[in-house]
N, C-alpha and C positions, 0 to 999 in steps of 0.2 A: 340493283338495290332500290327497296321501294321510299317515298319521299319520308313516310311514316321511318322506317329502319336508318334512313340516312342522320336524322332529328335525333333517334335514340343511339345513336352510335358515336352523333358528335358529343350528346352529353355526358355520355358515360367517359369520353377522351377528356373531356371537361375538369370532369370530377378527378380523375388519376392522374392529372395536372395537377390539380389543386393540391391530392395526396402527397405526391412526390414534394411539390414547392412545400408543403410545412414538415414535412420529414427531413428536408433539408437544410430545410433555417433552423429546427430542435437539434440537429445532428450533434451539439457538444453541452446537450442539457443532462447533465446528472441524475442518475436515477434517486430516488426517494429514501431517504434513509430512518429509519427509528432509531432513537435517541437512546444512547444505550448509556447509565447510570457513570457518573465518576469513577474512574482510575486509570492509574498509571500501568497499570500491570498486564500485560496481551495473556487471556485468555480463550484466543483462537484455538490453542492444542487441544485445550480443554473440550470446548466445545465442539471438533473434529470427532476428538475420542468417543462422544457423547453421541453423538452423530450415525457415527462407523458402527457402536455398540451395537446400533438398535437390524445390524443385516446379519448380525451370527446365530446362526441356527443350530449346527451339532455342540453337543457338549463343549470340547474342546474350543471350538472358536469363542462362546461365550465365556470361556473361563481367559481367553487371550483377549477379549474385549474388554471383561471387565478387571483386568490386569493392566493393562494402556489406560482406561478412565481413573484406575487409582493413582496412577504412575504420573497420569497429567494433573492431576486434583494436589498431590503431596507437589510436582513442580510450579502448580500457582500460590500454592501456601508458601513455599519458600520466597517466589519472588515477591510476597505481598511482605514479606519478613527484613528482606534486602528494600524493600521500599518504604515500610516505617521508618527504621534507620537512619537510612538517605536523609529521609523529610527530616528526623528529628536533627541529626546534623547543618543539617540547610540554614543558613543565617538570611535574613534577608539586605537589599543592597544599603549600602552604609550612607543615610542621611536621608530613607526612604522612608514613607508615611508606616509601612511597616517597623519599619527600624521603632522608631517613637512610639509604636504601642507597641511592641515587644519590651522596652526599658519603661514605660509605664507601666505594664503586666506585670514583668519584678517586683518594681517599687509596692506595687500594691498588693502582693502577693506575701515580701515581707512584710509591710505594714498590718497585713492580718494576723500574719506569726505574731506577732511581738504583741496583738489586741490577746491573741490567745493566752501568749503565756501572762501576760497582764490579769486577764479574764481569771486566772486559776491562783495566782496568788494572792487577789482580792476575795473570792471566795472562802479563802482559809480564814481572814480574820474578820469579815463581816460579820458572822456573828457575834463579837464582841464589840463591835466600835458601829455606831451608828454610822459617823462618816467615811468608815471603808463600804459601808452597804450603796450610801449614796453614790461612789465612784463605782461601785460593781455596777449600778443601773446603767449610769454616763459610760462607763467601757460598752458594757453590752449596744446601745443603742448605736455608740462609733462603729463596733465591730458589724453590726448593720448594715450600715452604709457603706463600711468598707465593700462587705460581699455583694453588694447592690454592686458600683463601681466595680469591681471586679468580672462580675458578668455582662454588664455591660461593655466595658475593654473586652473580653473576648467576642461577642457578638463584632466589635469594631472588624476584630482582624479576621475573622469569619468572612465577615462582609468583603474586604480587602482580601480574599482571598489566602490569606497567608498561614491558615489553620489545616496545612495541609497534612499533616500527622492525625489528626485525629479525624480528618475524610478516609484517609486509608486503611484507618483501624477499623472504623464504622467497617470499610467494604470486608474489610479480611474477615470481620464479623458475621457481616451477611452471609459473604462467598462458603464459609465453616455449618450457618445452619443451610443453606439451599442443602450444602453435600451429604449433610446426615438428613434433612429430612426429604431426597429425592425422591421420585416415587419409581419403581423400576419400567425400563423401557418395555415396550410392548415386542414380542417378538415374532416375525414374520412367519406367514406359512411354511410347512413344510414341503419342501420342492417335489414332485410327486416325475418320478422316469419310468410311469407303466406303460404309455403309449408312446411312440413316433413323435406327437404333438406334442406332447410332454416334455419328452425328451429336448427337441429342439427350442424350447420356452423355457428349462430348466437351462441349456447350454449360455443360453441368453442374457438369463437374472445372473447366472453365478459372473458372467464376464461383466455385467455392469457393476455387479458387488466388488470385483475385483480392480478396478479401477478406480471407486470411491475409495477400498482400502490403498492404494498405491497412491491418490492422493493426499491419502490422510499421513502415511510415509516422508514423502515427500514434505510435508511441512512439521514431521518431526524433525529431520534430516536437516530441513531451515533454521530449525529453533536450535538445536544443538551444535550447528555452526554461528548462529548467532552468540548461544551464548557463551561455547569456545570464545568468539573474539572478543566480548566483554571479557572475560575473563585473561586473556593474557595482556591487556591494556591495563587492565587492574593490577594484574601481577607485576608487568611493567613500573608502575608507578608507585607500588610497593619495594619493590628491589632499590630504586632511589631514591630514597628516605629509608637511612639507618636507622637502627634502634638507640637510641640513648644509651650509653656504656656507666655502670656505677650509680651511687647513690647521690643525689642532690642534697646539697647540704642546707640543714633545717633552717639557719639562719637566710638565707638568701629565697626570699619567699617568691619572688618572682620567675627564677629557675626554674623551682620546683614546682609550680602553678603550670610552667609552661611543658615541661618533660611529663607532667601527668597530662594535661591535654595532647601533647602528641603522643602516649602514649595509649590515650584511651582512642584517638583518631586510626591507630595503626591496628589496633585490637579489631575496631569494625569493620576496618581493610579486611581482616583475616576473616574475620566473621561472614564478610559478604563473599571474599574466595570459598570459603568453604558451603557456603549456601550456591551457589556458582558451580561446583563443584558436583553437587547434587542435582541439578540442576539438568547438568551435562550428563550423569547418569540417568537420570530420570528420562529424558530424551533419547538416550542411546537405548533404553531398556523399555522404551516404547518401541522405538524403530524397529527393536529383537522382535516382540511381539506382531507387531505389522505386517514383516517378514514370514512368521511361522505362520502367520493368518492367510497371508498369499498363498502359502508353499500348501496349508489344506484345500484353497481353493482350486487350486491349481491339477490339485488330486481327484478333485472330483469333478473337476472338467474334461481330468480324461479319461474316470470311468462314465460319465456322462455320451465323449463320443465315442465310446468304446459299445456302449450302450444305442445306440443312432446308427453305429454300422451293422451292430448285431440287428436291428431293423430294417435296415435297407439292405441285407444280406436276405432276411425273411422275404420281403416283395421280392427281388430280385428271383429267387428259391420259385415263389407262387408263379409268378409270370413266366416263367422257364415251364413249369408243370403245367398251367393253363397251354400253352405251346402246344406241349405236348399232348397232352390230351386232344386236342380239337386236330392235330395230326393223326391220332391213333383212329379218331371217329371219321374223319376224311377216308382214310382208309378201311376200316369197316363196314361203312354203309358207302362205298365206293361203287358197287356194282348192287342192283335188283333188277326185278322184273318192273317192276311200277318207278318209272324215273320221280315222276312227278312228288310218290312218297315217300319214295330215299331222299331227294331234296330235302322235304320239308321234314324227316326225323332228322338229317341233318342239321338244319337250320336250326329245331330247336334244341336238339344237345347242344352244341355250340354254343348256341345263347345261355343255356341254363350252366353251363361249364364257366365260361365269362363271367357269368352274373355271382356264380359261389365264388369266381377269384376275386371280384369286385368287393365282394361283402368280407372279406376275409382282409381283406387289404385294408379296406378303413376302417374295421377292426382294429390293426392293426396301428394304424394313424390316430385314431379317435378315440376304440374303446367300445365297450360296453356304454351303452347307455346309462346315465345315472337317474336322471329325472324321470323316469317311467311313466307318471300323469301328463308329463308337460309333455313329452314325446308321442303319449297316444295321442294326444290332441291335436298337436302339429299333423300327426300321420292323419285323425279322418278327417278334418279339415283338408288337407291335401285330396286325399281320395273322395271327398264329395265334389269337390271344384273337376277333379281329372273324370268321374264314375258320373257324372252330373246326367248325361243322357240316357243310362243304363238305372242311374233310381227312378225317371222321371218316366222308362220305358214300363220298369216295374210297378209303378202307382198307376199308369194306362194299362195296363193286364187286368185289375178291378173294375174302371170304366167298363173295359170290353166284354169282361165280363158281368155284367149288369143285365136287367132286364131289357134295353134298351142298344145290346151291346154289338155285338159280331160272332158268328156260330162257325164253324166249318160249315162249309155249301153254301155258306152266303153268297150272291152277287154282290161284290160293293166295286166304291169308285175311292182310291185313294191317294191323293195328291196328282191327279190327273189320268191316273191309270186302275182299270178296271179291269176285274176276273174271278175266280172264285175262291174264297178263300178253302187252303187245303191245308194248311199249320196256323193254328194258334197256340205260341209260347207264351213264358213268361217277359218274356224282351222283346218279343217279334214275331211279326205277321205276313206267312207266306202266301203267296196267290199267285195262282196259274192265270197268266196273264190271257184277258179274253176282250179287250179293247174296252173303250170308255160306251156309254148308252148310245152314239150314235153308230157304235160300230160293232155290235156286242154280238157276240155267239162263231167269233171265229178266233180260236184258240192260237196264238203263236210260239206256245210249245215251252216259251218262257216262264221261268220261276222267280217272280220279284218279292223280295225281303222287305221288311218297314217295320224301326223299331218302332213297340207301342206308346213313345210319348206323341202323335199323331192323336192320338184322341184326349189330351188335352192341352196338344200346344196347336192343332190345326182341327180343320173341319174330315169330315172320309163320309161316305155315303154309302147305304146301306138299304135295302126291301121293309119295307114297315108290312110286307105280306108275304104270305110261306110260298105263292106263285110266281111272285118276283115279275107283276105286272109292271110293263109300261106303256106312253103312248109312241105308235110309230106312223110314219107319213110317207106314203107316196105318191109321184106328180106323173100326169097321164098327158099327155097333149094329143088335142081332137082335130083331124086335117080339116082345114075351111072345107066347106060342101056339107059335113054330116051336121045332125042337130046336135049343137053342146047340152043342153037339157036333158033330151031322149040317152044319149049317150053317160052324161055322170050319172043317172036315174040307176041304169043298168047295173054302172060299175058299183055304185051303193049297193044296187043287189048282192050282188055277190061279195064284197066286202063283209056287209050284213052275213050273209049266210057262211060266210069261213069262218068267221072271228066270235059266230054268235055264243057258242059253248063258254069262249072263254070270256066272254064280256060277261055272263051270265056269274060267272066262282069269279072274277073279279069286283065285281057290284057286291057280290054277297060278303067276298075277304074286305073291301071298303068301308062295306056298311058296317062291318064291328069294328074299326079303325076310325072313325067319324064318330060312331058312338060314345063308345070309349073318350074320346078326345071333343066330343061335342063340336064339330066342325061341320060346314053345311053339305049335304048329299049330292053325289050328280052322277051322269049318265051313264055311261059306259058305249054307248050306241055312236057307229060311225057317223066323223062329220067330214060332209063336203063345202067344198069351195071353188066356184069358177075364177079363172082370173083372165083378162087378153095377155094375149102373146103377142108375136111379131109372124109368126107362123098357123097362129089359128087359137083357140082356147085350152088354158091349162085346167087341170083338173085335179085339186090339190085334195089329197082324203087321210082322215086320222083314223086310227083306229087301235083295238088295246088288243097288246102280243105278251106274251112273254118274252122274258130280255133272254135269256138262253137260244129258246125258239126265234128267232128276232127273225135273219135268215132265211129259215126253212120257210117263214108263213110269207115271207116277202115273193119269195118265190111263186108258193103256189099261187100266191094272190096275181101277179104277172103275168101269169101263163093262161089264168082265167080272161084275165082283162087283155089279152092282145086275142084273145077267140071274140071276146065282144066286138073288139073296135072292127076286126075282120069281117065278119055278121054287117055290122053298119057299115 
């Protein structure tokens, strides 16, 4: 490891130190909670129900969803019922700052009764006595004050917390319009089992649905044992406290002050058993609901894989038949005359038998295509990237064909290799291989291919004349003893006289090539060159051949020049 990787390796260990050490010191920090409005009342059911609604898709299950939301909504209305009650019964502790403004809220409470009725029998006779009017003013302005002081005392125990009956009516208020003016849940796609893929992404949702609904069970199943055991603790403690037996007699006011408040105390016992009581139904007839919500989901999880094996029965089917078939064609083109092209109809039945079971199978899995725009795009997008050499052979088909370009019979050189062109396609360019210009005019019998993007992603060379002139050279060595002068003089002769025809239609095919192109003119006439040797002098001579002819002129020129150097 290098010094660089060791630096980055420790810091990264660094860092995931550090992670772990404050993951660990947070480990008993509480998650975040929103602050959710006053009450006494657990509207968890409620909101399960509300919850759960929103994954019912057939009829049926929507009609059992929104059956369990009513069922939860009528058992928070009861329990907000049993908790008005509760609050209004609730004393606070004896000698508490409460306590003192609850008996000042009486007090003033009657003291306004008594401005009222004051207030209404001084109206009757005010207008006839001036001085009842002037006490109608003086009540009024007391009764005033009294309701001033009156609101203010409840603000006190508001403050002090102890106006807890009229928090709970507020919510039971709210909780009433939320439920009439809810807006309805949005409901989820339709689960779609035309494909394979489908099919297994349907099996999936419906078992995650099935699970939320079994949770949402399960805490009906809490609530309704919970409030079973509310309810026989209450029941309990009603069975020990009788009922007062007989009439209280009128005279004895304090009895009968007391037998009506345990009477009215025993009344709300009942009152909250039977709200309890609803309660417990309401709960148990959610749970019914949850249950039969399962029992369809459950139904259609196993026409779901009932649906998946009928799929996987189809591939299984195709892959059995693809089998077969590439057996039946083994067999078939098992025996010809030509091995080489029974193999290859082989090969490609076989492929093309594969290839429809391929497409038939993710068909199967996938589908028809739906996006049709988006998928041809994806497709030539694909096939420019994969076809990339074969457009770029086909835009080089135009080059070559240009004026400029490559003919059949051409000599050319391309990409190191030189012969004549005998195919030009749309994609590709064939040439009987005849070596490169230093070696030209012996055929090796070979046919090399070259797709046409070569003419404009690479250079290729080609005759700018229909003789297909070039220049050729060869080296004479003169033995020490003869004259090198007298000697290359000669071989210039003859040189001159083989070549002169065609130096002559090469000067003439130049000069309209030069023209044309405004390039400067030149010779066509052989040149010589002495050079020393180590053996005597070299005699190096150019001269213009045809590249076909290349060969044959070398030759005769050879057999000239070893008759001279003989001669000398």
């Amino acid at each position: 490891m290098t010094r660089a990787a060791k630096i980055t390796a420790a810091v990264f260990a660094l860092l995931l130190m550090g992670c772990l050490a404050v993951a660990w010191l947070t480990r008993g920090s509480a998650p975040l909670q929103v602050a959710e409005p006053f009450t006494v009342v657990d509207r968890k059911l409620l909101e399960t129900a509300r919850q759960v609604s929103a994954l019912a898709e057939t009829p049926a299950e929507i009609e059992l969803a929104s059956q369990a939301v009513r069922l939860a909504d009528h058992e928070v209305d009861q329990a907000y019922a049993t908790a008005v009650r509760e609050a209004t019964d609730t004393k606070p502790a004896r000698g508490s700052v409460l306590e003192q403004l609850d008996v000042r809220l009486a007090a003033i409470r009657k003291q306004v009764d008594e401005r009222h009725a004051r207030i209404a029998s001084l109206e009757k006779s005010a207008a006839a006595s001036d001085e009842a009017a002037g006490q109608l003013e003086l009540a009024r302005a007391q009764l005033a004050l009294d309701e001033d002081e009156l609101e203010d005392t409840r603000l006190d125990i508001e403050r002090q917390g102890g106006n807890e009956r009229s928090r709970l009516e507020q919510a039971a208020r709210e909780h009433a319009e939320a439920s009439k003016g809810a807006a309805p849940l949005a409901r989820p796609a339709p689960i779609r089992t035309d494909t394979l893929g489908d099919q297994v992404v349907a099996w999936w949702t419906l078992s995650e649905r099935r699970q939320e609904v079994s949770t949402a069970l399960e805490k009906a199943s809490a609530r309704k044992e919970s409030v079973e055991w509310e309810h026989k603790v209450l029941d309990d403690m009603v069975a020990q406290k009788p009922v007062p037996a007989g009439t209280p007699n009128n005279d004895d006011g304090e009895n009968r002050d007391a037998t009506l408040k345990r009477l009215r105390s025993l009344s709300d016992q009942r009152k909250t058993l039977t709200e309890l009581d609803r309660r417990i139904q309401d709960s148990a007839q959610i749970g019914d609901a949850y249950r039969k919500w399962i029992g369809l989901l459950d139904q259609r999880r196993r026409a779901v894989v009932h649906a998946i094996v009928g799929s996987l029965a189809w591939i299984m089917g195709i892959l059995l038949a693809v089998v077969v078939a590439e057996t039946g064609v083994r067999r078939a083109l098992r025996d010809g005359q030509d091995r080489r092209r029974t193999h290859q109809q082989r090969f490609l039945t076989t492929l093309a038998v594969r290839a429809a079971g391929t497409v038939i199978i993710l068909l199967i899995i996938f589908g028809a295509p739906s996006q049709t725009p988006t998928i041809i795009g994806l497709i030539t997008a694909g096939l420019t990237v994969a076809l990339k050499d074969f457009l770029v052979a086909f835009c080089g088909w135009f080059v070559l064909m240009g004026r400029n370009g490559v003919r059949v019979g051409d000599w050319v050189e391309i990409k190191g290799v030189g012969g004549e062109v005998i195919e030009l396609g749309l994609f590709k360019t064939v040439l009987l291989e005849m070596g490169n210009r230093t070696n030209a005019g012996h055929p090796t019998g070979r046919r090399v291919s070259f797709m046409n993007g070569y003419a404009i992603e690479s250079a290729y060379f080609n005759f700018s004349t229909a003789g297909q002139w070039l220049w050729d050279e060869l080296q004479v060595t003169v033995p020490p003893g003869s004259d090198p002068y007298a000697t290359a003089e000669k071989i210039r002769a003859v040189v001159e006289r083989e070549t002169e025809a065609d130096g002559q239609l090469a000067e003439q095919e130049w000069e309209r090539i030069t023209r044309q192109y405004g390039t400067q003119r030149f010779s066509s006439r052989p040149a010589v060159e002495l050079r020393p040797a180590g053996g005597g002098v070299e005699v190096l001579v150019r001269y213009i051949t045809r590249g076909p002819q290349r060969a044959e002129v070398k030759s005769r020129l050879f057999r000239q020049i070893l008759d001279v150097l003989h001669t000398a």
